[in-house]
Structures are given as C-alpha cells and as structure tokens.
N, C-alpha and C positions, 0 to 999 in steps of 0.2 A: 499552381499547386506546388507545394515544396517538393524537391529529392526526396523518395523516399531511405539514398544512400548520402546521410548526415554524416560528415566528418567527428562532428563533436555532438554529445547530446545535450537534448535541450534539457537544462533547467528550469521546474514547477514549483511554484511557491505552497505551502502548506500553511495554513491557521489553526491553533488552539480551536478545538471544537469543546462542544459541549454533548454529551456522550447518554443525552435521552432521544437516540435514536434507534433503537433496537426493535420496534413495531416493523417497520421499512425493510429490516434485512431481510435481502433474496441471494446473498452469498455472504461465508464468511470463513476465511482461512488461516491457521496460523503457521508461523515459520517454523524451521526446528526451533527447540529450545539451546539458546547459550548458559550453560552452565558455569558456574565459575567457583575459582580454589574452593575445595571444602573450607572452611571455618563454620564449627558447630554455634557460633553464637553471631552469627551474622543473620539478621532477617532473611535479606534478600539473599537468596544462592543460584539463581539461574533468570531467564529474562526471553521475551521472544516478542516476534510481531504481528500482527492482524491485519490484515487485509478484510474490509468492511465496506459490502457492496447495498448500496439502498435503493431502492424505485418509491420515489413521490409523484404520484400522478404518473407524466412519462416520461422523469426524467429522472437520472442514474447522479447519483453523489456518491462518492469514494472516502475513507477515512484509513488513517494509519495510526494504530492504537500500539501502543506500548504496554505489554503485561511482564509483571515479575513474579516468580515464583520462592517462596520459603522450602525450609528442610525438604525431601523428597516430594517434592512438588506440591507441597498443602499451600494453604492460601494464596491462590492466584487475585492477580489484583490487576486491574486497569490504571497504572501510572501514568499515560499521557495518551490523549487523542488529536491528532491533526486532521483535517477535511483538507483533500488536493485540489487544487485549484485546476477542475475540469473546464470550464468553461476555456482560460488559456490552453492549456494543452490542445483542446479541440481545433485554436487559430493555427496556432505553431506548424501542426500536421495538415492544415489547410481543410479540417471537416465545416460544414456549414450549415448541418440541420440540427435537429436535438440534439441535446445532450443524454443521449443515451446506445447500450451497447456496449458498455464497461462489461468484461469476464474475466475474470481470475483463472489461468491455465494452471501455470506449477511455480513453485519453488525453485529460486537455482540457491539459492545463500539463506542464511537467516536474514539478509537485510535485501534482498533482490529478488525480485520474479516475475515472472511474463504473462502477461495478461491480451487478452483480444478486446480492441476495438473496433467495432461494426464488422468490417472485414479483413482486418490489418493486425499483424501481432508485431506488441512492442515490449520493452523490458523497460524494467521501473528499477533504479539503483539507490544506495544510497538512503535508505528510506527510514535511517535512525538520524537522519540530517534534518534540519529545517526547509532544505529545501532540495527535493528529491531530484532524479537525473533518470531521463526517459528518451531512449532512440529506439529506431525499427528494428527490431529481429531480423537477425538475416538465418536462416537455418541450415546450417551446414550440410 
C-alpha cells in the first residue's frame, strides 16, 4: 500500500463530461465566487466551481463543473464539466474495492478542497486545470 506521506501529489486526469447527470446527485458544492474587474458590458463578471458528487447503483462518480456568473450574479451558466477519473485515483492511494465513498468536506481556495475517501482525507488542487493534483491531508 502506498505512503500515505507523498512527497509530490499525485496527478488525475479529468474528461469533458456530458452534464445530464443531475437525477444521481447526493452532494453538490460550489467554491467562492472569483469575481473580476468590473466592466459594465462584459457578460461574464465573476466564475466559481462545483464539486459534483453522484451515486449509480454503488458506485460514486465525481464531476468538476465550471460556472460563470453575469452583472450581480444573474445568469449563472455551466461553461465546462469534467468527470475525475476515480477509478485511477482509487490505484494510486492503493484502495481496492468499490468505487465509492467520495465526500466533499470544505473549501480551502476557489480552485482547492478537501474531501473524504472511505476513511482517509485528501485535498484535490488545481481543479480549473485539466488535470487535477490530489495528496493526503495531513491536519495540522
């Protein structure tokens, strides 16, 4: 079974999903919002992320949704969904039964946060990248 004290964290590949999955959700969280310079004639003026937790049967699938928001936060919009590739992560940390047990704890950044697998809490970084960056939690 791997260290659970990784030098480097491991990198998860994420795929373009397809975002008719919202019957499935049993969590779902979003990051702060990043706002950016006013400009009154800009669509987009701010942007945040989602953490999107599903149960199929008994197994748990993860998605990383990108949302952007117009003037004082009207029209929120789903610009991009990625699905994390659990299955890998599960080798990597050395788990070997279902795939499931994914929980979303908290927020540390808009683009980072800690989440619980089965027994173990890990951080997920990086998560406006294509391919995200996940090591153990160590809790101060």
């Amino acid at each position: 079974m791997p260290s659970a004290a990784l030098a480097e964290p491991v990198t998860i590949k994420t795929t373009p999903a397809n975002t008719n999955y919202y019957p499935w959700i049993v969590q779902l969280s979003q990051s702060p919002i990043d706002w950016f310079a006013s400009d009154v004639n800009a669509k987009v003026q701010g942007q945040a992320y989602r953490v999107v937790i599903l149960l199929e049967d008994i197994y748990n699938r993860v998605f990383i949704e990108q949302v952007t928001f117009g003037t004082e936060g009207c029209c929120k919009k789903v610009t991009n969904a990625r699905m994390v590739d659990l299955r890998t992560f599960s080798k990597k940390f050395g788990f070997t039964d279902e795939i499931n047990g994914f929980r979303f704890m908290r927020w540390i950044s808009p683009t980072s946060f800690i989440f619980r697998y089965k027994d173990r809490l890990f951080v997920m970084t990086a998560i406006d990248s294509p391919e995200v960056k996940v090591e153990p939690y160590a809790d101060d």
